[in-house]
C-alpha positions as a printed Julia matrix, in Angstrom:
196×3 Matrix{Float64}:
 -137.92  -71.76  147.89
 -140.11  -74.27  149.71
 -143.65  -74.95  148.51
 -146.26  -73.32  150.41
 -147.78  -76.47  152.54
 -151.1   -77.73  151.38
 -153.22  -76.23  154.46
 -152.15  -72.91  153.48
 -153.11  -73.16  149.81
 -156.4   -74.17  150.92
 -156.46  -71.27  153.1
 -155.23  -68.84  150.84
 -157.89  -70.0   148.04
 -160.79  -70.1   150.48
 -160.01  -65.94  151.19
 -159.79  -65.11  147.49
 -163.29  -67.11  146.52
 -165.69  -67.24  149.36
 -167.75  -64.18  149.97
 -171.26  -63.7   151.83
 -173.88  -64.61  148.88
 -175.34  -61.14  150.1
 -172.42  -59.49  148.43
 -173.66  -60.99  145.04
 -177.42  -59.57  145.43
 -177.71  -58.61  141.66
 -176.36  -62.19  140.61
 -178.83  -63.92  142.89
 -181.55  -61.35  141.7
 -180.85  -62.55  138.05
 -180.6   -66.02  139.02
 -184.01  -65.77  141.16
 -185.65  -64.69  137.82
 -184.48  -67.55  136.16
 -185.32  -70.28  138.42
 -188.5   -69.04  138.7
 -188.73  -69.54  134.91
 -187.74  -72.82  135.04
 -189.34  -73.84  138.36
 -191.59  -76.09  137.27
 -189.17  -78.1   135.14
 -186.33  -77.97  137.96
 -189.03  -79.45  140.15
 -190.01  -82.38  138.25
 -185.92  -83.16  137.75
 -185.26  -83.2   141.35
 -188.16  -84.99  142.53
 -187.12  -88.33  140.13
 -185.3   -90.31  142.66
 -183.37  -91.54  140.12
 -184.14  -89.32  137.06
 -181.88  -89.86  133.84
 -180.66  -86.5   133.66
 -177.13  -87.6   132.21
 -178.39  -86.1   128.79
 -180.11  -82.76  130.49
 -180.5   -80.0   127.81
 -180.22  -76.11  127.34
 -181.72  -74.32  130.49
 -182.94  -77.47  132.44
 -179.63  -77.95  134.16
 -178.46  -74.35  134.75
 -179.03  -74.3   138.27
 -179.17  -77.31  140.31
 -180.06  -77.47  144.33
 -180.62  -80.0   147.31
 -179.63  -79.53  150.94
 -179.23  -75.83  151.07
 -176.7   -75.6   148.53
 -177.1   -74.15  144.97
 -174.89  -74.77  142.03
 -175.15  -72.28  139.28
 -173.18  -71.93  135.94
 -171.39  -75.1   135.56
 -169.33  -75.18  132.44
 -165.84  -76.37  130.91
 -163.8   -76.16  127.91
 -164.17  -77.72  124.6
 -161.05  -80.7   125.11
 -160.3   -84.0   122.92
 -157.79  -84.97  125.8
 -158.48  -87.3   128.82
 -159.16  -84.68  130.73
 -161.33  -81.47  131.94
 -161.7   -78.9   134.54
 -165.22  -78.48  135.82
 -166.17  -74.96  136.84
 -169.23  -74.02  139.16
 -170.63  -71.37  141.69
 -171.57  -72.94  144.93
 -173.67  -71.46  147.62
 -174.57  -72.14  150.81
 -177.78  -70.95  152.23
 -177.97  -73.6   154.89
 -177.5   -73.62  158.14
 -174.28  -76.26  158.24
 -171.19  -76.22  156.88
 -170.6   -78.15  153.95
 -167.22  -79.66  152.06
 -166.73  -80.28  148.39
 -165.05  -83.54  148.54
 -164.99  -84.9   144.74
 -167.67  -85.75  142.39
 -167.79  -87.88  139.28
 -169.78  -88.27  135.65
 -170.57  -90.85  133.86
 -167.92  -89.83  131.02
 -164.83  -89.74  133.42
 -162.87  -92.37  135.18
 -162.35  -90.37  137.99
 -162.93  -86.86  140.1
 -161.2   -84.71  142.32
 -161.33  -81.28  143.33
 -157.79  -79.13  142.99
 -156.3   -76.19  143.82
 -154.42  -74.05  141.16
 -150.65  -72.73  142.29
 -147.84  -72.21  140.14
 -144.62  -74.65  140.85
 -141.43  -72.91  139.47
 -143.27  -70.3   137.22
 -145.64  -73.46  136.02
 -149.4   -73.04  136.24
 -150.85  -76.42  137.88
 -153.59  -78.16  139.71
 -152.92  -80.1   142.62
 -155.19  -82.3   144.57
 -156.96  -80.95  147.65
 -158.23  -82.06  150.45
 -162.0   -81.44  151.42
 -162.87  -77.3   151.25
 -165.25  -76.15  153.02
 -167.97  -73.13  152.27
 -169.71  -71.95  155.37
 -173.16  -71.01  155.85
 -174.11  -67.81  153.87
 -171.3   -67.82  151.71
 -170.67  -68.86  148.02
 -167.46  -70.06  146.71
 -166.66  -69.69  143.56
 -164.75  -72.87  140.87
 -162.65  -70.65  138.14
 -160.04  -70.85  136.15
 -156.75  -70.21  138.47
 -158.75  -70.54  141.57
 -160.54  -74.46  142.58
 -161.65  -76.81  140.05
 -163.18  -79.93  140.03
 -160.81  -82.21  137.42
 -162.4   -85.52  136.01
 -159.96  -87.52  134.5
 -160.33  -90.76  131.79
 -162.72  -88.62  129.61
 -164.92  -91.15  127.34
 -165.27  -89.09  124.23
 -164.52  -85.39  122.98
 -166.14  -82.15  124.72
 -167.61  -80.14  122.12
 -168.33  -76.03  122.23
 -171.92  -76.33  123.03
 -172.5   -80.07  124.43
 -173.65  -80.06  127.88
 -171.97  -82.81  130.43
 -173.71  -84.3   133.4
 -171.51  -84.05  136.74
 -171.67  -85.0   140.09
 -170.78  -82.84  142.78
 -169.99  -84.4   146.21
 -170.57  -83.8   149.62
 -169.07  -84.44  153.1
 -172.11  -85.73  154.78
 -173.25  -88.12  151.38
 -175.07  -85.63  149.71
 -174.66  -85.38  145.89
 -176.08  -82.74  143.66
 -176.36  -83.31  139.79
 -175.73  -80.46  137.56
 -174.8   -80.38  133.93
 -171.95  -78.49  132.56
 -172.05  -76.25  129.52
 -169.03  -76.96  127.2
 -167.52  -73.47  126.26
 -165.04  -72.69  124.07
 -161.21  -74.38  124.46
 -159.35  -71.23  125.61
 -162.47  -69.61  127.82
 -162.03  -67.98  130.71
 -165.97  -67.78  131.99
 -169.22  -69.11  131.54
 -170.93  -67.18  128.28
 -174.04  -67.46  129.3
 -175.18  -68.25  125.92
 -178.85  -69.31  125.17
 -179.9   -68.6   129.06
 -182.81  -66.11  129.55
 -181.71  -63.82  132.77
């Protein structure tokens, strides 16, 4: 049977995770709360041109925003290998369109974001091209679903370590976030030690 093309896996992705961030009113609610909390240390971050936040801890760098966007929950699994899957929620209250294109950290070699599909009954993540997320939607990095990979880890991920990430843009814009390290074989962000 002939693999899907890579347009279509794209497409197919995009349906199953983008949704209008209206449709996620009691998430944003809960997240609204939180920032609030945290507004005044979320400000100070952001407004450092060139703040050292590779070593941000606990709440600081649960929710991270420039440009419209808003990345909330970014987290991976505890790994000793060379390599990780970064998960996030992304959305887009602009007024633009704006692609995912890669990212980086400053533990990694290199970043890319992929698509998972299974190729003859094996789970995998291929590369993808840029993906989109519209104005007024979210879009959703999960297990099975889009990932960001970084590849040429440094050093161990550890249940509880938070790692600093780089999410890229289309247009040159970059947001920082920091990724909580969950457990090897989770399937979602715990939410541990965040106030909602």
């Amino acid at each position: 049977m002939p693999s899907p093309r890579p347009t279509s896996l794209v497409t197919m992705i995009l349906l199953a995770t983008a949704a209008p961030v209206l449709a996620h009113e009691d998430h944003t609610h809960e997240d609204e709360a939180h920032a609030e909390e945290h507004a005044h240390d979320e400000a100070h971050a952001h407004d450092e041109e060139h703040a050292e936040d590779d070593h941000a801890h606990g709440d600081d760098a649960h929710l991270a925003e420039a440009g419209g966007l808003r990345l909330v929950h970014a987290w991976s699994r505890a790994t000793d290998g060379d390599e990780t899957l970064i998960f996030v929620e992304i959305e887009n209250s602009g007024d633009n369109t704006r692609s995912l294109i890669g990212g980086g950290s400053p533990h990694a070699a290199a970043a890319e974001v992929v698509g998972f599909r299974l190729v003859d009954g094996t789970p995998t993540y291929e590369p993808l091209p840029e993906v989109p997320i519209a104005p007024g939607t979210e879009m959703s990095l999960a297990p099975e679903g889009l990932a960001l990979r970084l590849t040429g880890l440094d050093a161990a991920l550890e249940e509880g370590d938070g790692l600093p990430v780089t999410f890229a843009f289309n247009d040159g814009l970059e947001i920082r976030a920091t990724a909580q390290i969950e457990a090897s074989n989770a399937t979602r962000h715990s939410h541990a030690g965040h106030m909602h």
